[in-house]
FIFI-719019 format. One line per 4 residues: their letters; for each residue x, y, z of N, C-alpha, C. Coordinates in steps of 0.1 Angstrom, whole numbers. Last residue first. Example, Ala and Ser with C-alpha at 12.3 -4.5 7.8 and 13.67 -1.06 7.14 Angstrom:
BEGIN
sa = 128,-22,71,137,-11,71,129,0,79 | 132,-57,78,123,-45,78,132,-33,78
end
This chain:
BEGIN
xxxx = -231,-54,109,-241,-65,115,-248,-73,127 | -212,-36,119,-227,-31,111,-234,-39,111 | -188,-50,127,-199,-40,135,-211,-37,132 | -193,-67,104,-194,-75,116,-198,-65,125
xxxx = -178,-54,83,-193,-61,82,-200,-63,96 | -154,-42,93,-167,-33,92,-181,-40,92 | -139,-64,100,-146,-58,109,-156,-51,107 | -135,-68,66,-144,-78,74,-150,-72,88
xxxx = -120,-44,61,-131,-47,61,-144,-56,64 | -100,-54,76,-108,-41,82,-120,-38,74 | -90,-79,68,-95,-77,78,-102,-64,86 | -83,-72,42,-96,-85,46,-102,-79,56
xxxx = -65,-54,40,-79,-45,38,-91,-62,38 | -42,-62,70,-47,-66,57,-58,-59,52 | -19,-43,84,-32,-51,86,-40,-52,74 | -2,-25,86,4,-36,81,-8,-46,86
xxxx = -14,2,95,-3,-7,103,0,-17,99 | -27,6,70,-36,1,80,-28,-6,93 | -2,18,54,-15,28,61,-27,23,72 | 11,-6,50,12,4,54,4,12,60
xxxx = -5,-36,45,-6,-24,40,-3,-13,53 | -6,-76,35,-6,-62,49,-3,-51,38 | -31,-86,15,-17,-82,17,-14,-72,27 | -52,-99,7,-51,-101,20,-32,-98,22
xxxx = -60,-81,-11,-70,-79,1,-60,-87,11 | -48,-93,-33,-49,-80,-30,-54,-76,-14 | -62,-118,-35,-47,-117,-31,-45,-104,-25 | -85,-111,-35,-84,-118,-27,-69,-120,-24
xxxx = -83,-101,-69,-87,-93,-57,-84,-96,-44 | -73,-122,-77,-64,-115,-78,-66,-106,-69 | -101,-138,-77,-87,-144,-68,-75,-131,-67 | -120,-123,-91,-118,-123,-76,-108,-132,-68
xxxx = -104,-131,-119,-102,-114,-114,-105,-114,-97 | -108,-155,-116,-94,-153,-118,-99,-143,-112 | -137,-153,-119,-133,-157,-108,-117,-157,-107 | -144,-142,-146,-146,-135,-131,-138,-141,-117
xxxx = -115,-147,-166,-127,-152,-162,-130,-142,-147 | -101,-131,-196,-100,-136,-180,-113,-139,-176 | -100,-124,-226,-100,-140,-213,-101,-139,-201 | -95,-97,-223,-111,-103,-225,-112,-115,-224
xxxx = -75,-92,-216,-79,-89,-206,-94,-100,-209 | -40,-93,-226,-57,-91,-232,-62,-96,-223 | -17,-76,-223,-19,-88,-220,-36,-86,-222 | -1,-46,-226,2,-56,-232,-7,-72,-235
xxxx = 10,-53,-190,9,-45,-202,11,-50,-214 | 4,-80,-173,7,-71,-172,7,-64,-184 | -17,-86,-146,-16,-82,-159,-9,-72,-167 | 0,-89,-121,-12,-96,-122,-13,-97,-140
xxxx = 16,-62,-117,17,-76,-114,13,-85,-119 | -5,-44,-121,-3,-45,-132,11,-60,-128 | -20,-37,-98,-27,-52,-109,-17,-53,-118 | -4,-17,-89,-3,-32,-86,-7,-46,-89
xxxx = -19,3,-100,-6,-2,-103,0,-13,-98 | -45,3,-88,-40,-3,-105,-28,-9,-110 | -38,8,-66,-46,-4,-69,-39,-8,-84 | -34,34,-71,-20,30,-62,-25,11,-67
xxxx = -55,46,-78,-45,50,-91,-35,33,-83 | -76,41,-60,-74,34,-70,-65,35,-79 | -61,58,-41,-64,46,-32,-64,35,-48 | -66,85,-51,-49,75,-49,-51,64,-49
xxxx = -82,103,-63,-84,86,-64,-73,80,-61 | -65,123,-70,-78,124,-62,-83,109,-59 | -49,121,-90,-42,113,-75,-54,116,-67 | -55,124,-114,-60,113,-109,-57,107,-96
xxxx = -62,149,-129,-60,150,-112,-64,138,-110 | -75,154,-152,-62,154,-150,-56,156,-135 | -101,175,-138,-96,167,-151,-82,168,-150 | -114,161,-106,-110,175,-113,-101,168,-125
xxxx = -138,136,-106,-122,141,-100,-121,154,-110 | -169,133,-93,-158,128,-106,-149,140,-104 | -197,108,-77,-184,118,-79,-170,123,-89 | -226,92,-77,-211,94,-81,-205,109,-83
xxxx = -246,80,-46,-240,94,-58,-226,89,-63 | -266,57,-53,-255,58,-46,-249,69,-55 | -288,42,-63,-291,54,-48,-278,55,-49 | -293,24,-83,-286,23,-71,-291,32,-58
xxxx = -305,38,-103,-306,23,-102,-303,17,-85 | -292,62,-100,-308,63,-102,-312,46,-94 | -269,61,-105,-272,64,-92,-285,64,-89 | -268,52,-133,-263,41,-121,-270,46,-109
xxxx = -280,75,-144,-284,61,-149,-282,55,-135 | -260,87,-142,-271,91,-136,-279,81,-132 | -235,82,-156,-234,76,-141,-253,82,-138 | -233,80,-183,-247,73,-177,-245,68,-164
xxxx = -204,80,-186,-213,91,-190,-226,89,-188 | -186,68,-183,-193,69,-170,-201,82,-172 | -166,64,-197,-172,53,-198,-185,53,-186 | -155,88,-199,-166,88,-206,-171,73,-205
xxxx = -136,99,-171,-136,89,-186,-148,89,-189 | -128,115,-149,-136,118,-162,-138,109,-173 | -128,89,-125,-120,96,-131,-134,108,-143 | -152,85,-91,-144,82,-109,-137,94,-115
xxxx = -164,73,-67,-155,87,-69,-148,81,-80 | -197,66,-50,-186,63,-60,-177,75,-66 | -212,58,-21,-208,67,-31,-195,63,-38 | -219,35,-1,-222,49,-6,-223,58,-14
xxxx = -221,7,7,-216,12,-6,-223,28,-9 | -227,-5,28,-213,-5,24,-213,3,13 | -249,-2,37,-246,5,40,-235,7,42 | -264,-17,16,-264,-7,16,-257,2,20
xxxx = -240,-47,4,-253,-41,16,-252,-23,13 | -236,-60,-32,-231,-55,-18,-244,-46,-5 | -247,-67,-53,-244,-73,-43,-239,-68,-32 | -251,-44,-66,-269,-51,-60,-256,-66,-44
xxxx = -231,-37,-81,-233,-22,-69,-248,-36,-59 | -228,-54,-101,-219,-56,-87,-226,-45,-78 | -250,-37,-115,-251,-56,-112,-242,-60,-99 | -240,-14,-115,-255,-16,-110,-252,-33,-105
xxxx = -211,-20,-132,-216,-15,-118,-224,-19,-111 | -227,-33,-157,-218,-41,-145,-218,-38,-138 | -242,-7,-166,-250,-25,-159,-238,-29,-152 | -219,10,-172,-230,9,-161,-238,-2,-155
xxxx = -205,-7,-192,-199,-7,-179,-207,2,-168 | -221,-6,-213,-220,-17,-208,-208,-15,-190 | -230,23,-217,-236,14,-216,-236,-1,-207 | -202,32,-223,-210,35,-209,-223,26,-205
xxxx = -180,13,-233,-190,20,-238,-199,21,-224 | -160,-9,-233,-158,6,-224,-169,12,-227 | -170,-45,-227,-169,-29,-236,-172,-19,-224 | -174,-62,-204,-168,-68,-220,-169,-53,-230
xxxx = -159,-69,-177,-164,-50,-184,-162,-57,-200 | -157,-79,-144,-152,-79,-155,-166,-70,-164 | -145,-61,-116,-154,-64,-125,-153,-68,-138 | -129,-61,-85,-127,-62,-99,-140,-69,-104
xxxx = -120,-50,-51,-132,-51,-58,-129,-54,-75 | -104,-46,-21,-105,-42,-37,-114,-52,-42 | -102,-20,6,-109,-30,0,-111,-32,-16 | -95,-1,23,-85,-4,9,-93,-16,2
xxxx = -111,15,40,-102,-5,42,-94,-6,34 | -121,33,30,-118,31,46,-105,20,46 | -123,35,1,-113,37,10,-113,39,27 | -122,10,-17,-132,11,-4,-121,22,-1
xxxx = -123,0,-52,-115,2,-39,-124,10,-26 | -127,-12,-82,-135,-9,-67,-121,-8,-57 | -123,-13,-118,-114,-14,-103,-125,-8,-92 | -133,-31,-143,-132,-20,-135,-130,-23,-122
xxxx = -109,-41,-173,-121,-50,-166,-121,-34,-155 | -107,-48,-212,-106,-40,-199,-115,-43,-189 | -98,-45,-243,-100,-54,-232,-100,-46,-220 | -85,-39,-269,-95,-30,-267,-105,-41,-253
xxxx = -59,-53,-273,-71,-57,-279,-86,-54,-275 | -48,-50,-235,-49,-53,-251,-61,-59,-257 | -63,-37,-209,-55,-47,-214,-49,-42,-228 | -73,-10,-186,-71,-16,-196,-57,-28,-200
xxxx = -94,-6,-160,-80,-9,-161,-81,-17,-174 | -116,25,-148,-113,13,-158,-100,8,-157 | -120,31,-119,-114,34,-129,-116,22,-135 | -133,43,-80,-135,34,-95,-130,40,-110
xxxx = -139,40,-47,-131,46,-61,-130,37,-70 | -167,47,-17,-153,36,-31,-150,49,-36 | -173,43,6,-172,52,0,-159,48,-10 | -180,28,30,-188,30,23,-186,34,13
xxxx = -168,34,65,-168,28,55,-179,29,46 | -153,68,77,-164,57,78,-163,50,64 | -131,83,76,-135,77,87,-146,65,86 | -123,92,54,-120,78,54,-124,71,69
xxxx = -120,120,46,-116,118,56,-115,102,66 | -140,119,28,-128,125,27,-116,121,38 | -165,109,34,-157,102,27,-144,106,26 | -168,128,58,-167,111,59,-157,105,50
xxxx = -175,150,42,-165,150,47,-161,136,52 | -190,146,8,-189,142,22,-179,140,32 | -180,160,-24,-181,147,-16,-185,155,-1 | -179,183,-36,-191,180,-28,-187,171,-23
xxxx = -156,179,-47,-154,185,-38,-168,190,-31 | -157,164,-72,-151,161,-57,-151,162,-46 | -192,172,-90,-174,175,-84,-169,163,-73 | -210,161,-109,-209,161,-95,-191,164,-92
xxxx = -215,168,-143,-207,158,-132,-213,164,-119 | -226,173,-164,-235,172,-150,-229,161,-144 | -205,157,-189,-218,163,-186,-225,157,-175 | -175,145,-194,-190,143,-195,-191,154,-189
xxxx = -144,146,-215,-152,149,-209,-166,144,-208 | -110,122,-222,-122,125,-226,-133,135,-211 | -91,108,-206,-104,99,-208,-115,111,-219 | -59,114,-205,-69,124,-203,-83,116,-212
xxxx = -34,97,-189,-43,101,-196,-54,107,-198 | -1,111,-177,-15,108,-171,-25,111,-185 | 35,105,-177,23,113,-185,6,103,-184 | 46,105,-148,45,98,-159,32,105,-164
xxxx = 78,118,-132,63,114,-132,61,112,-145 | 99,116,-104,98,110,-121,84,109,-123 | 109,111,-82,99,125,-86,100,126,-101 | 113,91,-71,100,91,-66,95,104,-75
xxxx = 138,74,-95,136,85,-89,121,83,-81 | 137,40,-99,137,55,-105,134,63,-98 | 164,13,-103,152,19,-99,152,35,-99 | 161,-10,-131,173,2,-123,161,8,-114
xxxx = 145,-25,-144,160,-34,-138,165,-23,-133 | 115,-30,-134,122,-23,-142,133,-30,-134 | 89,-37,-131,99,-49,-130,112,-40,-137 | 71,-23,-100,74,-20,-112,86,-28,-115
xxxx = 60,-42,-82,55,-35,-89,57,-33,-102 | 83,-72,-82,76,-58,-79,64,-50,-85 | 83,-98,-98,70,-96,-87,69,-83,-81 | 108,-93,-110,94,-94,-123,85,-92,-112
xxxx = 130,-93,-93,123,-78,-101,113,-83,-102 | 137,-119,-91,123,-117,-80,120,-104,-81 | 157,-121,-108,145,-131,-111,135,-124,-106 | 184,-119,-90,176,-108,-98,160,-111,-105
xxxx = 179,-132,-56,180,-136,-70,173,-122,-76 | 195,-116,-31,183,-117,-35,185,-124,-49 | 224,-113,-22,211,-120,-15,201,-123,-20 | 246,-106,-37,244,-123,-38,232,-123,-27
xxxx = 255,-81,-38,256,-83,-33,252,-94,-27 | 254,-74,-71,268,-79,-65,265,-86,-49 | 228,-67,-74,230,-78,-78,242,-85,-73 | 209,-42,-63,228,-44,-65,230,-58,-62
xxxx = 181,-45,-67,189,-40,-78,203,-41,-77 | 178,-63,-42,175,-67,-55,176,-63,-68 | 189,-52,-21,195,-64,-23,190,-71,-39 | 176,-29,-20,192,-24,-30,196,-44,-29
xxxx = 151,-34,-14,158,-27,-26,169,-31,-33 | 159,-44,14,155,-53,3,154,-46,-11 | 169,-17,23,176,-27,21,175,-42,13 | 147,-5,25,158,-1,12,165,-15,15
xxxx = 128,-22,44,120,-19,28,135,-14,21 | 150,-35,67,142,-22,66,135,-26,45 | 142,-67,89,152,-59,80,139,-48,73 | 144,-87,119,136,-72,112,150,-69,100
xxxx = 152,-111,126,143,-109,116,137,-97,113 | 172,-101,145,171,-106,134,168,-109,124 | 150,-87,167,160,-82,157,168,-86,144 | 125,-93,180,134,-102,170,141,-92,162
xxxx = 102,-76,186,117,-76,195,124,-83,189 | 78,-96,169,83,-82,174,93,-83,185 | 71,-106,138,84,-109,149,87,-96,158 | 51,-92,130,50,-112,129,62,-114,140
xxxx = 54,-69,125,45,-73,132,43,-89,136 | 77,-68,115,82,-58,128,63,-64,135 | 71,-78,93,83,-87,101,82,-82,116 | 57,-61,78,48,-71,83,59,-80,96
xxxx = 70,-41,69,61,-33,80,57,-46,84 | 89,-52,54,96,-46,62,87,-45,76 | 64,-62,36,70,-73,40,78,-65,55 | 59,-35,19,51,-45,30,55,-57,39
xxxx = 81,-29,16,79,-20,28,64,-26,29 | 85,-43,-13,93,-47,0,89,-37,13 | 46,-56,-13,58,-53,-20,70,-49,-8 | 41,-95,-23,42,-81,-17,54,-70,-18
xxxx = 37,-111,-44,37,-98,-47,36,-88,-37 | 46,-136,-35,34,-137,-32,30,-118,-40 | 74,-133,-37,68,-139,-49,51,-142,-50 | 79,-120,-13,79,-112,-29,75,-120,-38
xxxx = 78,-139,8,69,-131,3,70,-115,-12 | 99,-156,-6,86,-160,-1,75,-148,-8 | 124,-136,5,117,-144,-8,100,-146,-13 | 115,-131,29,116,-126,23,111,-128,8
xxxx = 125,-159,35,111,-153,43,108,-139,33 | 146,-162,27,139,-170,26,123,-167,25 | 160,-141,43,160,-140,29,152,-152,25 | 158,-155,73,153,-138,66,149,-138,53
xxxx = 177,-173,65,159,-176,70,152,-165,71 | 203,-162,63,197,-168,47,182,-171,53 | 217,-135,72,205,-147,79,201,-154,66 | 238,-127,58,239,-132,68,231,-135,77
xxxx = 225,-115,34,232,-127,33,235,-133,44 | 204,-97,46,199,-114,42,206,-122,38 | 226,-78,55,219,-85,63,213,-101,60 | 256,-79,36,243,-71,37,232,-86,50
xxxx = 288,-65,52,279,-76,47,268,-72,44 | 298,-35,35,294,-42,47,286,-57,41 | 328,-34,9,315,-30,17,305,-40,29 | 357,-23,13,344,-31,13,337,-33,19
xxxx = 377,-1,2,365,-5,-3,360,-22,1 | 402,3,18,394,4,29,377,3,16 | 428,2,-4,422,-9,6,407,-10,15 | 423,24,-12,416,18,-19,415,1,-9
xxxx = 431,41,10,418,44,5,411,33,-3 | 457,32,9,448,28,20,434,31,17 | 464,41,-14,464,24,-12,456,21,-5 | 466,71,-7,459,66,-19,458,50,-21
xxxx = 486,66,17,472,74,14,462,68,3 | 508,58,3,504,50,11,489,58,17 | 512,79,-17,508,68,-27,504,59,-11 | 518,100,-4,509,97,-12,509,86,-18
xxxx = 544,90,13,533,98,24,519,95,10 | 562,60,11,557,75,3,544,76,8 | 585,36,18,575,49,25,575,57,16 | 609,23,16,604,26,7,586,34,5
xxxx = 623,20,38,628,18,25,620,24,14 | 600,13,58,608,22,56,616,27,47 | 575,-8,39,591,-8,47,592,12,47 | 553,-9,18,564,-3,15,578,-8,28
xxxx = 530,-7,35,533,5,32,544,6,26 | 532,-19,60,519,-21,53,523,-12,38 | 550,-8,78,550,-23,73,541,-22,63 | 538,21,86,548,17,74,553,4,65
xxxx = 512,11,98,512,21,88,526,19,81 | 527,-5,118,515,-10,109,512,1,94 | 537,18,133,546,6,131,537,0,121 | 521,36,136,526,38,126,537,24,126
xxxx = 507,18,159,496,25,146,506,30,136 | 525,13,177,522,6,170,514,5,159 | 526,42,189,541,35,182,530,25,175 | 497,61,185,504,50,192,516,45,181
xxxx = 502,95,188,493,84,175,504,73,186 | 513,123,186,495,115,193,490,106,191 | 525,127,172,514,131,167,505,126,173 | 549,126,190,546,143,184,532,140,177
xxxx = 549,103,198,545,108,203,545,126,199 | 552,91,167,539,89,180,539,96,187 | 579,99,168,569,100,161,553,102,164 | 593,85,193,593,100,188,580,104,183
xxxx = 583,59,191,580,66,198,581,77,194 | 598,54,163,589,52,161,579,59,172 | 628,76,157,622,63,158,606,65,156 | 635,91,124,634,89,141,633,80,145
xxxx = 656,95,98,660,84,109,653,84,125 | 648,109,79,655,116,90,660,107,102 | 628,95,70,638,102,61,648,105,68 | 609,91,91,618,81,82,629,82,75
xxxx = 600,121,86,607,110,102,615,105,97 | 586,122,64,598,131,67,605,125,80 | 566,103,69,578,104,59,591,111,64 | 552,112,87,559,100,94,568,99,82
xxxx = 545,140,76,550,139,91,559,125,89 | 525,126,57,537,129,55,547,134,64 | 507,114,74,513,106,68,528,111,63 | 496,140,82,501,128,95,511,117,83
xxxx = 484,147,59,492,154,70,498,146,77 | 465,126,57,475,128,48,484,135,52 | 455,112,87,456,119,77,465,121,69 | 446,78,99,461,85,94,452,101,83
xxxx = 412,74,113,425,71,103,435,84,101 | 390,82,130,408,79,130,413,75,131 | 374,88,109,380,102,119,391,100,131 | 369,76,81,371,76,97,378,87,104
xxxx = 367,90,50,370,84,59,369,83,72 | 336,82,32,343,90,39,356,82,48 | 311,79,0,329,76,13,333,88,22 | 280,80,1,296,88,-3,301,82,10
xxxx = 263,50,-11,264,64,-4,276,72,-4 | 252,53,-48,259,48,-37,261,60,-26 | 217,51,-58,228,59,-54,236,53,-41 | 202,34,-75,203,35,-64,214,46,-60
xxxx = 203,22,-102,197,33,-101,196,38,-88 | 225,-6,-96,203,-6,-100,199,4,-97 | 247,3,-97,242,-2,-87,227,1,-82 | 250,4,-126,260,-2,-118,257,-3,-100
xxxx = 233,25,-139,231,6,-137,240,-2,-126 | 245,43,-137,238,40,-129,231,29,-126 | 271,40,-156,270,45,-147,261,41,-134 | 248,34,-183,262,24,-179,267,25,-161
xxxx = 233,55,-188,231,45,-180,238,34,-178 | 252,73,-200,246,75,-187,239,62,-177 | 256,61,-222,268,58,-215,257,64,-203 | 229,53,-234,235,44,-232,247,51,-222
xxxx = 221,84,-237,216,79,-227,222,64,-223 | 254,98,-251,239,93,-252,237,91,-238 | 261,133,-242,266,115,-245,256,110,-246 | 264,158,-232,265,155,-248,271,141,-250
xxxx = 254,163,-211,270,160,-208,275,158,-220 | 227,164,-213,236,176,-208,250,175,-210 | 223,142,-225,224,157,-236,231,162,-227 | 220,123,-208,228,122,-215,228,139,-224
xxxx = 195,136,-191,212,135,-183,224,135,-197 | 177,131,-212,180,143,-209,191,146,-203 | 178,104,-213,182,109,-222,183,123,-221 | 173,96,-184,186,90,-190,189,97,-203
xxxx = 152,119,-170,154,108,-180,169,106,-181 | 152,131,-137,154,131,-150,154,122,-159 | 145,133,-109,136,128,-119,137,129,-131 | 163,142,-90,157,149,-94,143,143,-105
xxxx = 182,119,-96,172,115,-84,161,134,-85 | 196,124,-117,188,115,-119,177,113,-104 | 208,150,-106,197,147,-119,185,137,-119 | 228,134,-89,216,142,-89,204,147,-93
xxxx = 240,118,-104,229,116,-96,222,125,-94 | 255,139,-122,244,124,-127,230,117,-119 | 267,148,-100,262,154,-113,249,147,-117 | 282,132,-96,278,135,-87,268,139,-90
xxxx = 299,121,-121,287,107,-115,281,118,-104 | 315,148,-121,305,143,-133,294,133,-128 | 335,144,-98,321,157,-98,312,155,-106 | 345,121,-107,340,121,-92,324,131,-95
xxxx = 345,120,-143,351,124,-130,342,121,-120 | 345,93,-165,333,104,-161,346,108,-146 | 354,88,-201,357,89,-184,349,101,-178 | 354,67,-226,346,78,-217,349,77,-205
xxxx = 373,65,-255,365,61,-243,364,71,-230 | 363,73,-287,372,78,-275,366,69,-262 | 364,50,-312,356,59,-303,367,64,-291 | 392,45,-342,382,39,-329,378,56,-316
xx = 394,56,-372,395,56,-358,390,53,-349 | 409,41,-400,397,43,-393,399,44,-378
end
């Protein structure tokens, strides 16, 4: 019986790989092309958490391989060491170190002391939070609070400004948390990203979007109010169902001036019952917070007339299959999923869990507001309007 061949991938093959793979490929499409499973492809890219290493290069100066064999053919020939040096421009004591290192004179070979040096010259730089452990603390910290790492990158440059020390960039808490070799981050603190995957994936990897079904005498998008489009003024939510297990699901508010998030609990998707909850959460808030509502096509909003009747507040509904029309709530969701994650039945949770998870949500700096919390811009908004 024969044992498997073992696989060797060339230089040009892993270049290959990545590429693909940062094009947004599957593991099991990469694997066909090369006619290997998706296991040996992801053997490869596991090896430093789906990240791509950057390419080697050498220094511009170091010994070229030209230069190396020059100092052979010397050796061979009995020059000295100035000679040498001085035909290549190179200090006596740069090839005095170059052949010590190398074998002796005795035993100098122009390729194989090229090909050593190359392999001597792998290691890699310290990484930053190993050499502040009060960075990586601080860090820590806040990943386990669920921020994510280019919240934390954008909040340091606001909590420590001119502190160099304490600024480190959003990739580099990446790669401290998928390249495991590099002993800063515990692998543990995946489960608080967003996404807890163990490799990380392409940005142009897209995921098949559900299609809710159609209603009747929608209101397009594209009436909205340039206001709302354009996020100048506060008032103007987004709203989606977010499902559990066991046919469970509670509904998402987002403001998009502020980012302001909002959770309802929803004991059935049936339009029926997730219009009263609306109406019921739409009575607590002031009028001249709550404008207009922008939802997917799901049919759980097939009595939005109902709502806007009860309310005054128009709803809007996204072109079918265009959920990034709602970024502000697609981007929300995916971050509940922290919170709950796939899988997890929804019809326990109590209202006031759901407004702590909100309240967490709310008070995480955010990129788009300069790394200022959606508490705080929307609390401003109360306060000028009041």
């Amino acid at each position: 019986m024969g044992y498997p061949t073992r696989i060797y991938y060339t230089d040009a093959d892993k270049a290959l790989m990545w590429d693909r793979w940062q094009k947004g490929e599957s593991l099991n499409e990469i694997g066909r092309y090369f006619g290997r499973s998706h296991s040996s492809i992801q053997n490869i890219l596991s090896q430093t958490g789906g990240i791509r290493p950057p390419e080697r290069r050498r220094s511009r100066l170091a010994l070229t391989l030209v230069e190396r064999e020059e100092i052979s053919r010397g050796v061979v020939a009995g020059r000295s060491m100035r000679s040498l040096a001085a035909e290549l421009g190179r200090a006596p004591s740069s090839l005095s170190r170059e052949i010590r290192r190398n074998g002796g004179r005795p035993r100098y070979r122009a390729n194989q002391a090229d090909r050593t040096t190359w392999e001597r010259a792998k290691r890699p730089k310290p990484c930053k939070l190993v050499e502040n452990p009060a960075l990586a603390r601080i860090v820590e910290q806040k990943l386990v609070k669920f921020w994510s790492p280019e919240q934390i990158a954008g909040w340091l440059k606001y909590a420590y400004p001119g502190n160099e020390p304490f600024q480190v960039s959003h990739e580099t808490i990446y790669k401290s948390l998928f390249i495991q070799a590099r002993g800063a981050l515990k692998r543990e603190l995946l489960q608080h990203l967003r996404r807890s995957r163990g490799m990380r994936r392409s940005r142009y990897h897209t995921q098949k979007t559900d299609n809710h079904g159609r209603i009747i005498d929608t209101v397009s998008i594209r009436e909205r109010p340039a206001e709302a489009e354009d996020r100048a003024v506060p008032g103007h939510w987004e709203g989606d169902l977010f499902f559990g297990s066991n046919n469970s699901q509670i509904a998402t508010l987002v403001e998009r001036h502020s980012r302001y998030v909002m959770l309802v609990k929803v004991t059935s998707k049936d339009t029926e019952t997730v219009v009263n909850a609306l109406i019921k959460h739409a009575h607590k808030l002031p009028r001249h917070l709550y404008k207009s509502l922008t939802w997917d096509r799901g049919k759980e909003l097939a009595g939005h007339k109902r709502f806007s009747m009860a309310t005054d507040i128009n709803v809007y509904f996204c072109d079918p299959q265009h959920p990034w029309q709602r970024g502000s709530n697609e981007n929300t969701n995916g971050l509940l999923r922290q919170y709950f994650p796939k899988g997890m039945d929804l019809g326990d949770v109590h209202q006031n869990k759901l407004n702590a998870v909100a309240r967490s949500l709310n008070e995480r700096p955010r990129k788009t507001l300069d790394f200022r919390t959606p508490a705080e811009r929307f609390c401003h908004c109360v306060a000028s309007i009041g």
